[in-house]
RORO-330301 format. One record per residue: y, x, z of N, C-alpha, C in turn. Coordinates in steps of 0.05 Angstrom, whole numbers, plus 5000, padded with zeros to 4 digits. Layout:
RORO-330301
R:Y:X:Z:Y:X:Z:Y:X:Z
...
This chain:
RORO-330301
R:3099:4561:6931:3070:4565:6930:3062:4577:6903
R:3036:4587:6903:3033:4602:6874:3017:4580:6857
R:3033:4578:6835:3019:4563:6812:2997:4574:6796
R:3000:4603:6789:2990:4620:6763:2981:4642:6772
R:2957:4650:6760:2957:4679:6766:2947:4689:6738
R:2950:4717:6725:2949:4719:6692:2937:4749:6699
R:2910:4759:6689:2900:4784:6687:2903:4788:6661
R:2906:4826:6671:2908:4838:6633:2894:4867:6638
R:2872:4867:6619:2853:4884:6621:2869:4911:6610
R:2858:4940:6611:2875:4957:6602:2856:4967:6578
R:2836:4951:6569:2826:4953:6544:2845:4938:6517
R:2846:4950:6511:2863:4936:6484:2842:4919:6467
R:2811:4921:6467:2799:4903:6452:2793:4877:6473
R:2796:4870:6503:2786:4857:6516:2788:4831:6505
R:2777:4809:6503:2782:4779:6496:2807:4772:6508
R:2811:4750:6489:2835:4743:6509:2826:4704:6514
R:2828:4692:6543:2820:4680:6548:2842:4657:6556
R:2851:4635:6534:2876:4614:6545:2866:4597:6564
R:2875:4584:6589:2875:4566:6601:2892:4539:6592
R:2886:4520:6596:2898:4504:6592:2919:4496:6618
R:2944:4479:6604:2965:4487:6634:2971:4453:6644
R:2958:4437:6627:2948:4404:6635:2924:4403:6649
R:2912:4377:6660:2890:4384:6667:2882:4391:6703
R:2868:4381:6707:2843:4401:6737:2836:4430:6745
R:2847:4443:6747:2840:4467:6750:2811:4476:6758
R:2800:4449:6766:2762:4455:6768:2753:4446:6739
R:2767:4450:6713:2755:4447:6695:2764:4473:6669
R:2775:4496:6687:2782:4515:6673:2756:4526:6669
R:2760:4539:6645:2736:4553:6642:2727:4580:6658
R:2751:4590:6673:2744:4603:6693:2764:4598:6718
R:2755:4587:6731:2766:4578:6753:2774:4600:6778
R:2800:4592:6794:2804:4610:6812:2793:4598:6840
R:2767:4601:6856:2764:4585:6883:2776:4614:6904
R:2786:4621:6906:2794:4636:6932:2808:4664:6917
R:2825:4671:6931:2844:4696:6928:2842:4716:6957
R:2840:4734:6967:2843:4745:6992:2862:4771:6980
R:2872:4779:7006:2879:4795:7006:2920:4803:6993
R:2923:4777:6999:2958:4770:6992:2975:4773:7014
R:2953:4767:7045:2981:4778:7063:2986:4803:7065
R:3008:4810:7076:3020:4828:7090:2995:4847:7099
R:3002:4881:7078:2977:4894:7089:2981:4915:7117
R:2957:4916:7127:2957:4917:7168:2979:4958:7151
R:2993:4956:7175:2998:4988:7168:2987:5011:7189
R:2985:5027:7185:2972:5056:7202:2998:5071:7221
R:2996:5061:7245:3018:5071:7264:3006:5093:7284
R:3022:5113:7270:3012:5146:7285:3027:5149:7314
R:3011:5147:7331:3021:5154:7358:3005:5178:7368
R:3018:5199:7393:3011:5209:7404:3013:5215:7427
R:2998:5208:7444:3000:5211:7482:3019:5237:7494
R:3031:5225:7514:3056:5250:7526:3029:5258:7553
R:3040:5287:7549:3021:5301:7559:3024:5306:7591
R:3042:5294:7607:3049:5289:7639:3057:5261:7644
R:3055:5250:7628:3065:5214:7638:3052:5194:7621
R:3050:5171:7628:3029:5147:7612:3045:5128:7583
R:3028:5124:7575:3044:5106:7544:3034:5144:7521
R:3050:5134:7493:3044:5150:7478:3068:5145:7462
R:3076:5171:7449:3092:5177:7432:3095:5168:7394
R:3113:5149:7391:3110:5144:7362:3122:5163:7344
R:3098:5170:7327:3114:5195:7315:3105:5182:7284
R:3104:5159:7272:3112:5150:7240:3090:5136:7235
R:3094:5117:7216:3072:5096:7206:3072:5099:7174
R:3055:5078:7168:3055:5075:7141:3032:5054:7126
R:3035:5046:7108:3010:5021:7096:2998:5030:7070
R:2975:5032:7082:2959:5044:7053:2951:5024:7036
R:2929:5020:7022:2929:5011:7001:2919:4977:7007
R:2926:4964:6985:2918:4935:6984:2888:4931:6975
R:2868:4912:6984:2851:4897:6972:2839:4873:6970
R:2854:4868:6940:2855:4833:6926:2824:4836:6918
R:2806:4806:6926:2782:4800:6917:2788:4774:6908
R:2779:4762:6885:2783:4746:6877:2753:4737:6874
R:2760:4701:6884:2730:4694:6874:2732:4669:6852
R:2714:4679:6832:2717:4666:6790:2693:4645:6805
R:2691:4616:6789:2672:4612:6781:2681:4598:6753
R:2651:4604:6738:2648:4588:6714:2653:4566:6700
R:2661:4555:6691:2663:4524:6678:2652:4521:6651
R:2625:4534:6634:2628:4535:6609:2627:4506:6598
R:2625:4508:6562:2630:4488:6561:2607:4484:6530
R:2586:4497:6541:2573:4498:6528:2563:4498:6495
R:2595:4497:6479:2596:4504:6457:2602:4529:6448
R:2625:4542:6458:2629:4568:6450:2634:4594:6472
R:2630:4581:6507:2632:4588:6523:2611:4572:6534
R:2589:4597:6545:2563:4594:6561:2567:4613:6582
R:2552:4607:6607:2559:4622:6632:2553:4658:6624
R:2538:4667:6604:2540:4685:6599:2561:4705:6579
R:2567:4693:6566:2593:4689:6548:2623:4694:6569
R:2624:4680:6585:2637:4685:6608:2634:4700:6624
R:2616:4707:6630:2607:4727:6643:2611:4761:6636
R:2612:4759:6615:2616:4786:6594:2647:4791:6580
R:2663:4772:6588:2685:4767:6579:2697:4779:6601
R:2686:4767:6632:2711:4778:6656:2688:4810:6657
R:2666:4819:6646:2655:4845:6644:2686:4868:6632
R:2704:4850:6618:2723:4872:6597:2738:4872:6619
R:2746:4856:6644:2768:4858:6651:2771:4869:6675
R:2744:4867:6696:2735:4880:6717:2712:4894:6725
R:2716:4913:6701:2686:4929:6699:2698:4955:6724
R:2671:4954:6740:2686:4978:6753:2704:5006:6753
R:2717:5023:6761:2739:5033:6755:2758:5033:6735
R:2759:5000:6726:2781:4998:6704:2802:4992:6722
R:2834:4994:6703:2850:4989:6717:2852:4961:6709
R:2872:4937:6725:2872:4916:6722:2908:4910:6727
R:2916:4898:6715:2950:4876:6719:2942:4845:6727
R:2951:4841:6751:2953:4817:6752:2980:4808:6754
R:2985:4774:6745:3016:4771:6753:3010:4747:6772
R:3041:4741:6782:3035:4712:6803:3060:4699:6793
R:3045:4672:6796:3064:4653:6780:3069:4646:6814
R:3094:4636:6820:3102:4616:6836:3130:4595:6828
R:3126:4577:6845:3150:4553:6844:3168:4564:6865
R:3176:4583:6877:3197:4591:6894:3204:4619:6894
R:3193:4637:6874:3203:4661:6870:3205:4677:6848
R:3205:4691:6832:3209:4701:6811:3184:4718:6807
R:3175:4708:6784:3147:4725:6784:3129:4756:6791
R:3113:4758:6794:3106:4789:6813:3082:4792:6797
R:3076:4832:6795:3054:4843:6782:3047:4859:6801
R:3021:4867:6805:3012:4890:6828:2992:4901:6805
R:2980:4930:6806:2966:4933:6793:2941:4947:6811
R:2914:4947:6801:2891:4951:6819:2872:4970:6802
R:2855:4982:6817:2829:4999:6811:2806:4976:6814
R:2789:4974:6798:2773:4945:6800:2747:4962:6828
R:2745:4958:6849:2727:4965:6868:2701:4965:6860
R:2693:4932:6857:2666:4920:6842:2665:4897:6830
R:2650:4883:6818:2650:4861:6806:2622:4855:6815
R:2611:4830:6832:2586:4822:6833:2582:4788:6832
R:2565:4792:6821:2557:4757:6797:2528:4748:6817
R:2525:4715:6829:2506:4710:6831:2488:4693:6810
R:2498:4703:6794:2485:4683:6757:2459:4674:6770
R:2441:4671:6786:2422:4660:6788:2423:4635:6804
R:2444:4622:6815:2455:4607:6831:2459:4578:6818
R:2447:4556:6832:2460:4539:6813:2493:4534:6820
R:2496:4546:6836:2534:4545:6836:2542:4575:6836
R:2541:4585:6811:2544:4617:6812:2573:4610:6817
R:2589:4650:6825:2605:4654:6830:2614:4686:6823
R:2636:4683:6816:2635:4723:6815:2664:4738:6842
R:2659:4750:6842:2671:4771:6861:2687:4796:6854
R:2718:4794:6846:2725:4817:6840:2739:4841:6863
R:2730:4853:6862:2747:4866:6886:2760:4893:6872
R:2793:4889:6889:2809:4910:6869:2825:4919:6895
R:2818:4953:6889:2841:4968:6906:2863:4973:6884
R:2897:4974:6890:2919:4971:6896:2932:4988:6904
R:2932:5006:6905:2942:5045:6919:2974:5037:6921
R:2990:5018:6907:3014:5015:6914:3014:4992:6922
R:3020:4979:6952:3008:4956:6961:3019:4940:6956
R:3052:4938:6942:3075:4916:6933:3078:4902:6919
R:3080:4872:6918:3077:4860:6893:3106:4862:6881
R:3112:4870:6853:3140:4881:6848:3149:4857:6823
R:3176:4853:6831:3182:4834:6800:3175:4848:6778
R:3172:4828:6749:3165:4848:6725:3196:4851:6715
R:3209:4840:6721:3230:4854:6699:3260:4856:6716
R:3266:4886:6714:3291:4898:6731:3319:4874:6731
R:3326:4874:6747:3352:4863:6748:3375:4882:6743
R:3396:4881:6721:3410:4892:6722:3441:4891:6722
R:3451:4911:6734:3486:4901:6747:3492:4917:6732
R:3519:4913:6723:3538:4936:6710:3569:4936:6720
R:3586:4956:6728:3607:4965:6727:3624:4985:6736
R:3645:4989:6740:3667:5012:6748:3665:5032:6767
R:3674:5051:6775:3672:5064:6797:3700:5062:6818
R:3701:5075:6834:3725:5067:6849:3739:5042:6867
R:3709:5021:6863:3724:5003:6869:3740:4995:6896
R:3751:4982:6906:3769:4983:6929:3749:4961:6951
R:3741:4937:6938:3722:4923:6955:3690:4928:6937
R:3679:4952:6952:3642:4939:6948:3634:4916:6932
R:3617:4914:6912:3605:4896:6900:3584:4888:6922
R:3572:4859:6930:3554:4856:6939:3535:4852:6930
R:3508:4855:6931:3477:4853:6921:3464:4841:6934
R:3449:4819:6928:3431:4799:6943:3416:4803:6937
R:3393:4814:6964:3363:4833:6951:3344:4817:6964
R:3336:4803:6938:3312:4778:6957:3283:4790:6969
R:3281:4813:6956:3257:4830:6969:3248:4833:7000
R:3228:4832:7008:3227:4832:7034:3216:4865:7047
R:3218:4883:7029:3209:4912:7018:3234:4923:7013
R:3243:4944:7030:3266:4954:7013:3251:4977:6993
R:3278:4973:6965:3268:4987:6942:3291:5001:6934
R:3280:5019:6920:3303:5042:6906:3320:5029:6884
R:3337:5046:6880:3351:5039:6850:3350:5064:6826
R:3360:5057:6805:3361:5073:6781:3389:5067:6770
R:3406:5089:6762:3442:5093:6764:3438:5108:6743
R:3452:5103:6722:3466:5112:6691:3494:5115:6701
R:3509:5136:6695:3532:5137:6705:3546:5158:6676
R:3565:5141:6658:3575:5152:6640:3613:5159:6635
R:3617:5179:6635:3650:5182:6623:3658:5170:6606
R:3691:5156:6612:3698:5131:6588:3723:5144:6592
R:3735:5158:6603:3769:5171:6603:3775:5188:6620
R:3800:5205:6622:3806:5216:6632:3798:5234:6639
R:3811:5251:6661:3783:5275:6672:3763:5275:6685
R:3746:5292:6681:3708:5292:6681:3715:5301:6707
R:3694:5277:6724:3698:5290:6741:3673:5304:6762
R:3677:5316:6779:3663:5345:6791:3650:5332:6810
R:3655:5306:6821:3631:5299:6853:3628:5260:6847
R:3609:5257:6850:3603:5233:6850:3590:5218:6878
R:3591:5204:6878:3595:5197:6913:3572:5167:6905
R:3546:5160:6910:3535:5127:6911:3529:5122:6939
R:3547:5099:6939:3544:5083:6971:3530:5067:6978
R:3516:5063:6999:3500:5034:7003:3498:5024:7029
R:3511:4996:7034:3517:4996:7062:3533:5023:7082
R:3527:5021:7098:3530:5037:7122:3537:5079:7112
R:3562:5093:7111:3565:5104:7097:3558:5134:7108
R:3549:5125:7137:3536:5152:7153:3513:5149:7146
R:3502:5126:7139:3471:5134:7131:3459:5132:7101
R:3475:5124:7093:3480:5130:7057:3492:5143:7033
R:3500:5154:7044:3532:5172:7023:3518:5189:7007
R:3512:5189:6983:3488:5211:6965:3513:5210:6959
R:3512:5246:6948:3536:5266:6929:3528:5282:6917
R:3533:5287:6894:3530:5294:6881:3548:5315:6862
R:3543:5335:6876:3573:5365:6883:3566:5392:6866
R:3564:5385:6834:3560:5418:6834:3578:5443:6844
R:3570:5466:6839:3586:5488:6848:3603:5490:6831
R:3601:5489:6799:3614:5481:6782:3615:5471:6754
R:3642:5460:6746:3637:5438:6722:3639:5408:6732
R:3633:5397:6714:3641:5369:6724:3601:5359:6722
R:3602:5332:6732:3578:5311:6731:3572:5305:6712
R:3595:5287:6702:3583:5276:6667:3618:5277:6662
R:3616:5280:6634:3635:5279:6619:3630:5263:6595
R:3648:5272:6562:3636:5265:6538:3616:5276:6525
R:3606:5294:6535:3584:5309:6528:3554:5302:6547
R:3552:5291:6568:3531:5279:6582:3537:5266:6607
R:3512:5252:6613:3508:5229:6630:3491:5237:6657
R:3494:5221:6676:3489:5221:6699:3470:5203:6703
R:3433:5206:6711:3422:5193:6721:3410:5193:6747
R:3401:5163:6763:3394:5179:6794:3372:5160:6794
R:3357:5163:6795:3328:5157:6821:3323:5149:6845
R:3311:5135:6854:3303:5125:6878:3285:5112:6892
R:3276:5106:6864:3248:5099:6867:3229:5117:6880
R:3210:5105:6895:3186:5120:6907:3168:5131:6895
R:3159:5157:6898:3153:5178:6882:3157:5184:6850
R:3188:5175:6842:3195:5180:6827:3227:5178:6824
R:3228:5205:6842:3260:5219:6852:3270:5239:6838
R:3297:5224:6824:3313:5252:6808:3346:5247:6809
R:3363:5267:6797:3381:5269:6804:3382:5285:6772
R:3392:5270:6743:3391:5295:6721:3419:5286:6704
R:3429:5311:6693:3440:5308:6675:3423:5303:6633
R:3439:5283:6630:3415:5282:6602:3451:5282:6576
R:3438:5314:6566:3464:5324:6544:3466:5291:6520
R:3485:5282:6513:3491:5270:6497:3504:5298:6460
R:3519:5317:6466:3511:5336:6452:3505:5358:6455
R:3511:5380:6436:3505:5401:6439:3524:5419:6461
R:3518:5429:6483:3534:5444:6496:3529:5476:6489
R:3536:5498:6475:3527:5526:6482:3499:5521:6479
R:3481:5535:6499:3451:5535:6493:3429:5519:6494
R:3449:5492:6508:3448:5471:6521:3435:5456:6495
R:3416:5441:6488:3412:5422:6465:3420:5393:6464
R:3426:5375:6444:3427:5359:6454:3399:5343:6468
R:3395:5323:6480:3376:5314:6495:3360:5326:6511
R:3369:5339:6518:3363:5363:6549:3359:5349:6571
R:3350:5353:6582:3356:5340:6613:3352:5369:6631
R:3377:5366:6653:3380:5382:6677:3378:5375:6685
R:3364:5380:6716:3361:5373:6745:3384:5389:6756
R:3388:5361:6774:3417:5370:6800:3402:5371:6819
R:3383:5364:6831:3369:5367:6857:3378:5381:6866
R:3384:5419:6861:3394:5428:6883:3432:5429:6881
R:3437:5415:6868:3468:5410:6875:3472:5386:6894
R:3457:5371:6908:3459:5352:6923:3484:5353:6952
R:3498:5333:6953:3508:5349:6977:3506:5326:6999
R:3481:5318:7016:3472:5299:7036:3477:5314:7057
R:3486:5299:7078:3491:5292:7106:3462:5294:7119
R:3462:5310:7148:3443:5297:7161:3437:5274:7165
R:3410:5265:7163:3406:5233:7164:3410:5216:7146
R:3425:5221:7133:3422:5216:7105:3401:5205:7095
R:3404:5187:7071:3373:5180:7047:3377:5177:7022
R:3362:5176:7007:3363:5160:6978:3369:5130:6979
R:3390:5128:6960:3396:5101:6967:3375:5087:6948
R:3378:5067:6976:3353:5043:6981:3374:5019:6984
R:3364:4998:6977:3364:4970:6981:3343:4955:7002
R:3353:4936:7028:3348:4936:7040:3344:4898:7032
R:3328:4883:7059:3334:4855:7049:3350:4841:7051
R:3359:4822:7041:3396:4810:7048:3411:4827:7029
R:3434:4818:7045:3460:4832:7024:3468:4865:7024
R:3473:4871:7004:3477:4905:7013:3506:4907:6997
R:3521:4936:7006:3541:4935:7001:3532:4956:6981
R:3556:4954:6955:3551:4979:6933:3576:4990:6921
R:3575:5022:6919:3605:5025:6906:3594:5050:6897
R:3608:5066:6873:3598:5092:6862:3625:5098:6859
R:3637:5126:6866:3660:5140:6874:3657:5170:6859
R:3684:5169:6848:3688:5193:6838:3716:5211:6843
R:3719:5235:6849:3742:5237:6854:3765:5245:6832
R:3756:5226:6799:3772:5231:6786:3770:5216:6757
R:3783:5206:6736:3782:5196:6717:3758:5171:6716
R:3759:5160:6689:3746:5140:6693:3712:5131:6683
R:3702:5121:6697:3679:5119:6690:3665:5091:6690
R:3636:5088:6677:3627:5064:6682:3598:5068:6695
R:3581:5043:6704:3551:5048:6715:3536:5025:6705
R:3511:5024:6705:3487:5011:6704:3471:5016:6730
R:3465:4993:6740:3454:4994:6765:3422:4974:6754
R:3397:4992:6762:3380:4974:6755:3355:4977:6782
R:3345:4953:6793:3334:4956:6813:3312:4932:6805
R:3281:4937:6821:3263:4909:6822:3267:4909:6852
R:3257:4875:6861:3248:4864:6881:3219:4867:6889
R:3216:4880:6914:3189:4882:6925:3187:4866:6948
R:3152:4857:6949:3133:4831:6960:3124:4850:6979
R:3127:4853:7009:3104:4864:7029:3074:4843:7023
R:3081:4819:7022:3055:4790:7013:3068:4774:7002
R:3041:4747:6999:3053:4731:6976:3055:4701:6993
């Protein structure tokens, strides 16, 4: 269940406001009475009717954006925090079109950040039980761990490493792939699970991938897909800290994808057809809800 939840304004002067972590939570000075907007968001399923027979054709879905409203009330305490004082404090943090970080504390999962466009903020300060109202759109609807998990080792191996992806979201990965001996070699192969529907290669026409002169990075993340070489030195015209795109040296299979991590266990191996190498594998866990 969620214990915590921690906003961070993207003002760098905003207050900063401690809670106490003893205590009633109806005696915080800003209290949380209601959260919406944590389940599972509805997704948009495109169908289209067959044009001589009944039912309709699925032709792709998708889930647009999240919206978390949070409802604050007050607790001042009438020495250095008055309902207006408070009031002007969550002004820094959900003034309309600011951006906003929230995180989630829970006792059964590893903590999550989503980040939002503040919608509106509306106060009934005239109330004797005022309340405020934040409402925040979320354009990436996932609540994502804050800090990557990362694997490291060999290529070639004979049994798959396994990966336990507690995510209920499958998510991309990010692959450092560096030369440690032997010969550089020319095709790099990353597997994931199932090898007809995973096999990314990575085949120039020619030369090798990475050698002692540069490294191999890959992408997979959602809308932020690459495939580059980054020079460690100087090659010819080449500088060091260059980065090339391999994009069009790719060599995918129909059906084929970017490897993804799926939920449960996944199988992983990075293949080369020559000398020796090492990897960094770094991936977050994504929340469809909370």
């Amino acid at each position: 269940m969620l214990t915590q939840i921690k906003a961070y304004s993207s003002l760098q002067s905003a207050p900063t406001l401690y809670l106490s972590e003893i205590g009633r939570a109806e005696n915080d000075l800003i209290q949380i009475r209601n959260i919406e907007g944590l389940d599972p968001v509805v997704a948009s399923v495109g169908t289209t009717p067959y044009g001589a027979s009944d039912g309709e054709a699925y032709v792709g879905s998708s889930v647009l954006s999240r919206n978390i409203v949070l409802t604050l009330h007050p607790n001042p305490d009438w020495n250095t925090w008055s309902h207006e004082a408070l009031r002007r404090l969550l002004y820094a943090y959900f003034m309309p079109k600011q951006e906003v970080r929230l995180v989630f504390y829970s006792n059964d999962m590893n903590e999550v950040e989503i980040f939002g466009i503040v919608e509106s903020f509306a106060a009934n300060m005239f109330s004797k039980d005022p309340e405020y109202l934040a409402s925040l759109i979320c354009t990436d609807p996932y609540f994502t761990t804050i800090d990557p998990i990362i694997l490291t080792g060999g290529v070639n191996l004979e049994i798959p490493i396994g990966i336990n992806y507690n995510g209920n979201i499958p998510g991309g990965i990010y692959l450092k792939l560096e030369h440690i001996s032997g010969a550089a070699p020319g095709e790099v192969t990353i597997q994931i699970n199932n090898p007809k529907l995973t096999t990314f290669k990575v085949d120039p026409a020619s030369g090798a991938v990475v050698n002692d002169s540069k490294y191999l990075q890959m992408s997979s993340f959602s809308r932020s897909k690459y495939v580059q070489n980054i020079y460690t030195d100087d090659v010819g015209d080449i500088k060091k800290g260059s980065i090339v795109s391999l994009l069009s040296n790719l060599a995918i299979a129909e059906g084929s994808e970017w490897p993804t991590l799926y939920p449960g266990t996944n199988t992983f191996n990075v293949l080369t057809d020559s000398g020796v190498q090492n990897w960094e594998l770094q991936y977050y866990e994504r929340y469809g809800g909370l």
